[in-house]
TORGUDREN-923740 format. One line per 8 residues: number of its first residue (from 1); their letters; for each residue x, y, z of C-alpha. Coordinates in steps of 0.25 Angstrom, whole numbers, plus 5000, padded with zeros to 4 digits. Layout:
# TORGUDREN-923740
NUM	A	X:Y:Z | ...
# end
This chain:
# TORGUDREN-923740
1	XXXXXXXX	5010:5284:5395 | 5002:5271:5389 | 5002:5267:5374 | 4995:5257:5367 | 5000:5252:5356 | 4994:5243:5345 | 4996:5239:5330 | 5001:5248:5321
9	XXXXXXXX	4993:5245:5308 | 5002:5243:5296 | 4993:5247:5285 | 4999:5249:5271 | 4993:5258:5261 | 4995:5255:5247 | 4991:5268:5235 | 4987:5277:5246
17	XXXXXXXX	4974:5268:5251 | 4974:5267:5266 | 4970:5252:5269 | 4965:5253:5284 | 4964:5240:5293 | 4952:5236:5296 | 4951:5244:5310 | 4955:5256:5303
25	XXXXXXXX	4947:5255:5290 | 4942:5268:5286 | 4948:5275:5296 | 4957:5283:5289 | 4959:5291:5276 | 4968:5286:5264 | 4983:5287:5268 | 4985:5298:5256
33	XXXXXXXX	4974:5308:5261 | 4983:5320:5265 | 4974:5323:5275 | 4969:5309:5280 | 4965:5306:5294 | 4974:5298:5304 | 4969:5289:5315 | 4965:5297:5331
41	XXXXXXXX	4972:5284:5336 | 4982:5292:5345 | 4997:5288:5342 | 5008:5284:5353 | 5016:5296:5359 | 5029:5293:5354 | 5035:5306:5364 | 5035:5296:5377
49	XXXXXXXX	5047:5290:5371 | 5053:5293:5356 | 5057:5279:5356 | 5042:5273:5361 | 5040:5270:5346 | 5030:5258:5338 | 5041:5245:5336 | 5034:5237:5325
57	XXXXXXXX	5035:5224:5324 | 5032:5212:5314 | 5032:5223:5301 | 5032:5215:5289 | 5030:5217:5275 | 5033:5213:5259 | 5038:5224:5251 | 5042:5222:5238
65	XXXXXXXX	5053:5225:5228 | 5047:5242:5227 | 5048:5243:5243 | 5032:5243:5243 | 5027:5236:5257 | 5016:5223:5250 | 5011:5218:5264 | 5013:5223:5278
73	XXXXXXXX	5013:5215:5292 | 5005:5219:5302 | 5013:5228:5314 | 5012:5231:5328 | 5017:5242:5337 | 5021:5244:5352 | 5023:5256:5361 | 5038:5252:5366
81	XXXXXXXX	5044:5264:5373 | 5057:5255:5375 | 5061:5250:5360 | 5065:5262:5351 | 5057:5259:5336 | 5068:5255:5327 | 5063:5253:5312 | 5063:5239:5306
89	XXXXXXXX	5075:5239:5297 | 5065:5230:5287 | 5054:5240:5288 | 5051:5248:5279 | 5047:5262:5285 | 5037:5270:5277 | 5045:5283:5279 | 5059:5286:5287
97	XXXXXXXX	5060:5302:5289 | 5073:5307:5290 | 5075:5317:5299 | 5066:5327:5308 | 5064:5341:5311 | 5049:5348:5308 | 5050:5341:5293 | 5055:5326:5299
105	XXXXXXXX	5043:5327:5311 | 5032:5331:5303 | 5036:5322:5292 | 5037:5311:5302 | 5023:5316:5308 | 5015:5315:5296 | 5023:5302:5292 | 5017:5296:5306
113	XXXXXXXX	5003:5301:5305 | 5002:5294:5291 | 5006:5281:5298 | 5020:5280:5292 | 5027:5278:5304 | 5039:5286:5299 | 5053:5284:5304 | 5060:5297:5309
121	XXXXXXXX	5075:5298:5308 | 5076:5312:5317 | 5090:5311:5316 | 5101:5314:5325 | 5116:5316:5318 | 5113:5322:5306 | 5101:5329:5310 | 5095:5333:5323
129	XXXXXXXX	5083:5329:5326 | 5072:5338:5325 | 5081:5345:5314 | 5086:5360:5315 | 5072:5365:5324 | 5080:5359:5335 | 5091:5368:5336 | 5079:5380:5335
137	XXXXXXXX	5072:5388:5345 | 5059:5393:5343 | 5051:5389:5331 | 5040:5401:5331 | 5036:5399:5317 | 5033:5384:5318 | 5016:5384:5317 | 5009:5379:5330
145	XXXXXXXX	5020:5386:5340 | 5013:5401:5341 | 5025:5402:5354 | 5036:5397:5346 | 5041:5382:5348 | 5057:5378:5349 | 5062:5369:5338 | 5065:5357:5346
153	XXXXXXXX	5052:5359:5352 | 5044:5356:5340 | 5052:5346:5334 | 5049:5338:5347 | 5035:5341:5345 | 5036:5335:5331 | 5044:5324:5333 | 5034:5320:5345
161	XXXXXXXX	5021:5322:5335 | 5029:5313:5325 | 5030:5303:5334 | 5017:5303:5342 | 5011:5300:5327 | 5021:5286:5325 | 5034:5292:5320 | 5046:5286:5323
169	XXXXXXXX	5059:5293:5327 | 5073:5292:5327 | 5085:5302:5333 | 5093:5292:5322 | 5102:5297:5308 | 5098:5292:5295 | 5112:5288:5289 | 5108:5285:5276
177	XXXXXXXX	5098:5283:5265 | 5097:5273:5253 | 5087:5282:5243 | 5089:5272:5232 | 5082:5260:5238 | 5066:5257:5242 | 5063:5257:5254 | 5074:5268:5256
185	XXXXXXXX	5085:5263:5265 | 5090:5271:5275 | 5100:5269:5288 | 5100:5275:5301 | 5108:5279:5314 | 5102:5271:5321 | 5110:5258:5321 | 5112:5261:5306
193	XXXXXXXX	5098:5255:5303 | 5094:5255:5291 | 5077:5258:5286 | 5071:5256:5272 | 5060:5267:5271 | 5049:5269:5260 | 5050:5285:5261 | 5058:5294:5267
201	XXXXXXXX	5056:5310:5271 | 5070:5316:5275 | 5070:5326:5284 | 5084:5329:5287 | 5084:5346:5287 | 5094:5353:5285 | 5109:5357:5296 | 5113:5370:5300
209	XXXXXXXX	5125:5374:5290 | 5137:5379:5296 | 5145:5391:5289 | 5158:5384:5288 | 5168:5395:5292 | 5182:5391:5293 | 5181:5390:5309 | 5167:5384:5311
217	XXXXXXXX	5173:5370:5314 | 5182:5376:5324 | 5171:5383:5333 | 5159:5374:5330 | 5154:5371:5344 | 5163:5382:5350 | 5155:5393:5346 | 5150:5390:5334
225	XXXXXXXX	5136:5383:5333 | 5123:5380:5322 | 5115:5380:5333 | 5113:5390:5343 | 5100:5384:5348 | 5109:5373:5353 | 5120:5380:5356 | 5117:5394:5360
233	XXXXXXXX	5113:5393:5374 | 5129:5386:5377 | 5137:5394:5388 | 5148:5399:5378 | 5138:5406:5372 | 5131:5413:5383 | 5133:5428:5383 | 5142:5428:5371
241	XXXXXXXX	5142:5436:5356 | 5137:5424:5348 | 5132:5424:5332 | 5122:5417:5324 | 5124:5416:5308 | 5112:5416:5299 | 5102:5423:5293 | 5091:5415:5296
249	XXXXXXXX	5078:5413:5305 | 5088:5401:5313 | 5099:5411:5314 | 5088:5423:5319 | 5084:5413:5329 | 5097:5408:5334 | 5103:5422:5336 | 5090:5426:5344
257	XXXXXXXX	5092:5412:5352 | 5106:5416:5356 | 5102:5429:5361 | 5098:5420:5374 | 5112:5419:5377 | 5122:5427:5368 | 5124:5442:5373 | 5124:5445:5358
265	XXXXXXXX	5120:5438:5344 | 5123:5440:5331 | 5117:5437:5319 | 5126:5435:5306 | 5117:5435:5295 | 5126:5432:5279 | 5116:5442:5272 | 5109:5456:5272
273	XXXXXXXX	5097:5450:5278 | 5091:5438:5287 | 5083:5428:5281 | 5078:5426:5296 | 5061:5428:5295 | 5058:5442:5298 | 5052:5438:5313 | 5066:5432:5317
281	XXXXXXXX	5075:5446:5310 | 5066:5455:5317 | 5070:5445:5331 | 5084:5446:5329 | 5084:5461:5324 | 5078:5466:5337 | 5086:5457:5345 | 5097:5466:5353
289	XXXXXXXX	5106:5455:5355 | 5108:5450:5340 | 5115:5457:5330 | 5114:5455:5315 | 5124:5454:5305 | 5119:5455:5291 | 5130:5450:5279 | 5139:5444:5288
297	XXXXXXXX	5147:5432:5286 | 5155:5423:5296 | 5168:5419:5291 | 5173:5412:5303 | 5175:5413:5316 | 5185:5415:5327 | 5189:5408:5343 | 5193:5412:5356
305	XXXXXXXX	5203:5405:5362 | 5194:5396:5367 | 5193:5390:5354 | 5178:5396:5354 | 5172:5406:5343 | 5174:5419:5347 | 5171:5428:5334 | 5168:5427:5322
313	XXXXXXXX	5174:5432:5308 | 5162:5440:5298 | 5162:5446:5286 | 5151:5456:5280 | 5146:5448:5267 | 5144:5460:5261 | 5157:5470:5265 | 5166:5458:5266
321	XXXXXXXX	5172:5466:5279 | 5176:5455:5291 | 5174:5457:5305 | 5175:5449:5318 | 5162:5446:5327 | 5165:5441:5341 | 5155:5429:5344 | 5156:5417:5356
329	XXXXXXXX	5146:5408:5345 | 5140:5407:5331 | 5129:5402:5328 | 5125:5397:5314 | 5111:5398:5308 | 5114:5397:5292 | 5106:5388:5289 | 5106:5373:5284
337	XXXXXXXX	5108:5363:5274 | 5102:5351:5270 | 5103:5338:5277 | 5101:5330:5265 | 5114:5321:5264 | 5107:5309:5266 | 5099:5309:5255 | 5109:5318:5246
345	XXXXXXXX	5110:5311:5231 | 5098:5301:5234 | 5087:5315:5233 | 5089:5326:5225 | 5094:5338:5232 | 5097:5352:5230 | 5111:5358:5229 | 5110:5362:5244
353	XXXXXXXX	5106:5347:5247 | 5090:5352:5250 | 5083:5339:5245 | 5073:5341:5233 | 5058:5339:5236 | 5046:5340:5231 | 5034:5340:5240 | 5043:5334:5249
361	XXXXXXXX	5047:5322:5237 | 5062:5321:5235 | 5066:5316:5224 | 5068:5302:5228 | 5052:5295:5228 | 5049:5292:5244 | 5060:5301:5249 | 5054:5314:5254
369	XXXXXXXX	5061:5327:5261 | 5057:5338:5270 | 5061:5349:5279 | 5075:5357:5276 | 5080:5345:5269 | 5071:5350:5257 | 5069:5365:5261 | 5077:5375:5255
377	XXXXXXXX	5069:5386:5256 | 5059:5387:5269 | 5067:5378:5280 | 5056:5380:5291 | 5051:5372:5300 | 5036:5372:5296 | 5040:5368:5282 | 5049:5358:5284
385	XXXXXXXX	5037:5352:5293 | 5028:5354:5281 | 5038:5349:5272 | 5039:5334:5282 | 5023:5334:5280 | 5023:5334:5264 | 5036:5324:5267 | 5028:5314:5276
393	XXXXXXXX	5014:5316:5266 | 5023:5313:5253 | 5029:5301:5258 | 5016:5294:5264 | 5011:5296:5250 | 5024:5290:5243 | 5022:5280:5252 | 5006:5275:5251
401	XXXXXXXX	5007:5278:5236 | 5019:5268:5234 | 5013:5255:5244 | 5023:5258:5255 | 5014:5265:5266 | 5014:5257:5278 | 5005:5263:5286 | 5008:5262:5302
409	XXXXXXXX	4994:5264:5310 | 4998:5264:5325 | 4987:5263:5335 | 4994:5268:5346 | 4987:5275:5357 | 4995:5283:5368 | 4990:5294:5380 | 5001:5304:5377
417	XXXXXXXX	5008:5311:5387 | 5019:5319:5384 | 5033:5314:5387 | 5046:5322:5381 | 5055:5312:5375 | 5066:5316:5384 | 5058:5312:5396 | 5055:5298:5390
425	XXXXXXXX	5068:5295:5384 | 5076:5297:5396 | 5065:5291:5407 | 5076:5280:5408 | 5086:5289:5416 | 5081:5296:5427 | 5083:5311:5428 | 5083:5324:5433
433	XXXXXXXX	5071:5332:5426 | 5078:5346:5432 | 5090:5351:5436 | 5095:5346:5446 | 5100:5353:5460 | 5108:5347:5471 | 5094:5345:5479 | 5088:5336:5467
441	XXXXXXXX	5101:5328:5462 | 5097:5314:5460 | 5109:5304:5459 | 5099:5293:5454 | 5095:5303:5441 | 5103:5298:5427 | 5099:5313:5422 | 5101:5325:5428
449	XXXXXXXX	5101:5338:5426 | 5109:5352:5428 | 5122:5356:5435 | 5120:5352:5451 | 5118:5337:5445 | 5131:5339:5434 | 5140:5343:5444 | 5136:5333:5454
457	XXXXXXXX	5137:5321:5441 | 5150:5327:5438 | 5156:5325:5453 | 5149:5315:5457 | 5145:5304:5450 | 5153:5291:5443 | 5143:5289:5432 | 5145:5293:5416
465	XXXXXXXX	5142:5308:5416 | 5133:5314:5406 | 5131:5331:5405 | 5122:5335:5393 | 5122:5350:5390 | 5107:5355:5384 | 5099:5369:5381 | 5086:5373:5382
473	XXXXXXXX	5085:5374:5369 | 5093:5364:5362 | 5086:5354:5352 | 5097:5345:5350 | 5097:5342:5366 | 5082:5340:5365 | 5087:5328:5356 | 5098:5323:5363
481	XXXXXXXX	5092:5321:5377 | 5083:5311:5375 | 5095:5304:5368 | 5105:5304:5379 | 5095:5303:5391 | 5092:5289:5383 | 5104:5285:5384 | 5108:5290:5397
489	XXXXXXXX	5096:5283:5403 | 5102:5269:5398 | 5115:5273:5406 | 5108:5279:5418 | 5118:5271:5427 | 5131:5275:5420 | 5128:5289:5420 | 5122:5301:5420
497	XXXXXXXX	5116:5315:5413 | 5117:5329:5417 | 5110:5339:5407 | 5114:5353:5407 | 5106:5364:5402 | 5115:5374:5397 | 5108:5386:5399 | 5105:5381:5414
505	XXXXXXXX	5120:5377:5418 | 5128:5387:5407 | 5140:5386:5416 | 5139:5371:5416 | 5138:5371:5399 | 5151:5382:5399 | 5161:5373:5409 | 5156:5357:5401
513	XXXXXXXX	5160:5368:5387 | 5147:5365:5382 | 5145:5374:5369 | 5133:5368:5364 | 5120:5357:5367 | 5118:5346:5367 | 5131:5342:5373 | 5133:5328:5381
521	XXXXXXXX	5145:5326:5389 | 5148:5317:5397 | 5158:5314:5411 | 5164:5304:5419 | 5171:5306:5430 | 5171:5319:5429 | 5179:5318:5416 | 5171:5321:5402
529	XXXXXXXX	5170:5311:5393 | 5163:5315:5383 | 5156:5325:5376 | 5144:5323:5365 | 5139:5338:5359 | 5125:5338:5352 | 5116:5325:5349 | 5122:5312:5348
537	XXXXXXXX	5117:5298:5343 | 5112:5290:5358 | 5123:5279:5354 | 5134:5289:5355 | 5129:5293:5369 | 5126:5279:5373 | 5140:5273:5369 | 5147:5285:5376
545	XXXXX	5139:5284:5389 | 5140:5266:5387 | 5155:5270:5385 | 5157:5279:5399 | 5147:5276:5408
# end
């Protein structure tokens, strides 16, 4: 694939008046329009490589004591696929989103098309990127999909359109947030860095809530899970009684989900009712391996003496009687709370810690919020996309009608070819692209794939040892391969890395105890060494592969 690159066009508007360079004049409608027209000029395809982002160079610029930028330098811009964009420090960004999922991604599309060039903190530690669509199946009432589309299926979709249009994005934390100053301050995970910003939309959603009985702790990963999408398809599971509690169209879904592997599920709704849509009751009602459980409570569960769940204690919500149900998982679907800590006491909030909005305002001028960080009501998908529109649209007003748009007009023309970022992040390792047999094991491959070429590793070879345990449908692996292959690609002569699909190799999963994906562990000399569940940061996975390869 080709790109040309040339100037990026730094063009400030000042009281909502677009001031065009002479080669553009009159070609485009004032920045305010709600409906004005962008440029045909095709922008680069950022999907070749998530880090193949515009490094600019020689910004300059006076801004005075009210943060308002007076003059601005000229600016040029460069396709380099081998340097990740890192913001200037001194640089002020027009707006920093925080966060992702539908509401973050469409608030960065629309940021982008308006020439904002937003920064996009997807998160990693305190939120997975993508948000809680990652950890769902099918999406069938998301508009444009008439067969249905998974979760992390369209949030890839999304977060490729948002970048193909000049977003930039980072798998990275926002730690911290300084409300009180202008530009806003805030630091990241990335290094600590710390970014001043003239507006920022926070997209941060809202975590699955756990029911806190007295033996959650004890069996958290041992049988008791939030995700069953990620969980569900693990060997301890297979065949066994299992549970989903909730009410909900997510615990409707999950208890559907885990038909694929339970021989029996139940559904243990709190209340007389579901407050699942009526499509998704009549699902589960007529599904001959769920059962429903209406007004019933958990109040905690019991082992085996394994040390893994084996039952659960319920009690009737209405009755008060207690009886005993014998379960091998449970699965929580209970809803979510907030995640708005880091701006807790800088914005106003509700009791329950929804931020406050209005038209997607908060209560701090240049601060705006979307999604199920503001939703106490709808919580779906299509509107907490619409709501990351009227975010993106509110903060380019706040922006041109204060002096501090600077406008970032990229002539960039690329002939797209689709490329999955997986495929271009890990092109530095060589690697098998199926799983491997005794007839097609190749020593001279960094990756590999299924159980032929683990047992063979495992026996065989004096390198570092890397087994990665994934499922089909498992969004957070989808966020962490490209992660580690990166990182295994820097090391492709220290080690190497055997994914295992755990509905492929079942028996494989049972024997390493794998009771949930992602899961990365890793062997040397046939000894493990180490064992990482879920999505890490790439400096924790780099230090431990620098540490023992």
């Amino acid at each position: 694939m080709a790109a040309r690159a040339a100037a990026i066009e730094l063009l400030v508007v000042r009281q909502g008046t677009f001031r065009p360079s002479a080669s553009r004049r009159g070609a485009r409608q004032p920045i305010l329009h709600a409906h004005h027209r962008r440029s045909s000029t095709v922008r680069p395809s950022l999907l070749e490589h998530r880090h193949l982002l515009l490094k600019t160079s020689g910004y300059g610029g006076r801004v005075d004591a009210g943060g308002r930028r007076a003059t601005v330098c000229q600016s040029t811009a460069t396709a380099d696929s081998s340097v990740s964009h890192k913001a200037d420090a001194g640089e002020v960004q027009n707006v920093v989103i925080i966060g992702s999922g539908p509401a973050g991604y469409t608030a960065a599309i629309y940021a982008a098309r308006a020439n904002l060039r937003p920064l996009v903190f997807e998160g990693l530690e305190k939120g997975l990127p993508g948000g809680q669509l990652m950890t769902t199946t099918e999406v069938e009432n998301f508009p444009g999909f008439p067969e249905g589309i998974t979760g992390p299926d369209l949030m890839d979709r999304m977060r490729q359109q948002a970048e193909r249009w000049g977003a930039v994005t980072y798998m990275e934390d926002v730690l911290s947030i300084d409300l009180s100053v202008r530009p806003f301050r805030l630091v990241t995970s990335g290094g600590h860095q710390e970014l001043r910003a003239s507006s920022i939309i926070l997209a941060t959603g809202a975590s699955a809530r756990r029911l806190g009985i007295p033996s959650e702790a004890k069996f958290w990963s041992n049988g008791i899970s939030a995700c069953a999408i990620c969980d569900g398809a693990s060997p301890i599971f297979k065949g066994q009684t299992l549970a989903v509690v909730g009410g909900g169209d997510s615990a409707a879904e999950e208890a559907v989900y885990l038909t694929k592997y339970a021989s029996h599920v139940h559904l243990l709704v709190r209340d007389r009712d579901m407050r699942a849509s009526r499509t998704m009751q009549d699902r589960v009602m007529a599904h001959s391996d769920i059962t429903v459980h209406f007004s019933t409570t958990v109040t905690d569960a019991f082992g085996d003496p394994r040390g893994r769940l084996a039952g659960l204690h319920l009690m009737d919500s209405e009755t008060q009687e207690m009886r005993q149900l014998e379960v091998s998982g449970m699965f929580y679907a209970i809803g979510h709370r907030p995640n708005s800590e880091l701006v807790r006491h800088q914005v106003d909030t509700t009791m329950s810690g929804y931020v406050i909005t209005k038209d997607a305002r908060t209560s701090v001028e240049g601060v705006f919020a979307c999604g199920d960080l503001q939703d106490m009501e709808w919580r779906q998908a299509v509107t907490a996309a619409g709501s990351g529109c009227m975010a993106a649209i509110a903060a380019e007003r706040y922006l041109a009608e204060n002096d501090l748009l600077v406008e970032y007009h990229q002539k960039v023309e690329v002939e797209a070819k689709p490329v999955t970022a997986e495929v271009s992040i890990s092109a530095g390792a060589a690697k098998a692209e199926a799983v491997e047999t005794k007839a097609t094991f190749d020593w001279g491959l960094t990756e590999h794939r299924g159980q032929y070429a683990l047992r063979k590793l495992y026996h065989e070879s004096d390198r570092l040892l890397g087994v990665l345990y994934t499922s089909p449908t498992c969004g957070p692996c989808r966020i962490l391969k490209p992660i580690l292959k990166k990182v295994v690609a820097e090391h492709s002569s220290d080690m190497h890395l055997v994914e295992i699909d755990i509905e492929e190799d079942p028996e494989i999963a049972m024997a390493a105890g794998v009771v949930g994906t992602p899961c990365m562990q890793f062997f040397k000399a046939k000894d493990k060494i180490g064992e990482m569940k879920g999505v890490k940061r790439k400096s924790e996975y780099r230090e431990f592969i620098k540490t023992h390869a």
